[in-house]
C-alpha positions, -999 to +999 in steps of 0.1 A: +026-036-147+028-063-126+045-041-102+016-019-100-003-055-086+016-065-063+017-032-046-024-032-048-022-068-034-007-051-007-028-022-001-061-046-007-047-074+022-042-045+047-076-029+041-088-064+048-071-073+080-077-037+091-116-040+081-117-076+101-099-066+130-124-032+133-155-054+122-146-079+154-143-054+177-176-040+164-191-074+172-176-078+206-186-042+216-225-055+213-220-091+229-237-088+268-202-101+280-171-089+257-146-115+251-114-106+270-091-110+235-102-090+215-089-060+231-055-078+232-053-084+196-073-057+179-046-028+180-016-055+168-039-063+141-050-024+129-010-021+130-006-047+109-030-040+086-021+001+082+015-009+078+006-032+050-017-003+032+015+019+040+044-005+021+019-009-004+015+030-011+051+034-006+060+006-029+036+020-059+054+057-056+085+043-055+072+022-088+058+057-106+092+081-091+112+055-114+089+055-144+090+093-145+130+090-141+132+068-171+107+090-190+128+127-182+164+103-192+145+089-226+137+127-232+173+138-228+183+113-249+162+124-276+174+162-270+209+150-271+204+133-308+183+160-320+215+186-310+239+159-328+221+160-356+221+197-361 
């Protein structure tokens, strides 16, 4: 489970620096003279944070493909003891 965390760690850090990086450029867009910067660093940062939200996503169905790979081999398992046993 604490795999499952530190994959929504991940997806909850790149909404933030994604939300930030939108919600500063919001604010410079309504300044009467727009700070040079910000246009500079506000597409490195929505990269940033959409990559983050992306290894975070990838990392939880990676997570859940294995569980369900463990759950089909613990079910073959039991198939193969139930045919022993007959």
């Amino acid at each position: 489970m604490s795999d499952i965390g530190v994959c929504l760690s991940f997806i909850h850090a790149g909404f933030g620096v994604t939300l930030l990086s939108l919600t500063l450029a919001a604010m410079n867009a309504h300044l009467p003279q727009p700070m040079p910067y910000t246009v500079e660093t506000d597409m490195p940062f929505n990269f940033i944070g959409m990559g983050t939200v992306l290894i975070g996503i990838g990392r939880q169905l990676y997570i859940l493909h294995l569980k369900i790979l463990l759950m089909d081999e613990m079910k073959d398992d039991e198939i193969m003891e139930a045919q022993d046993e007959s």
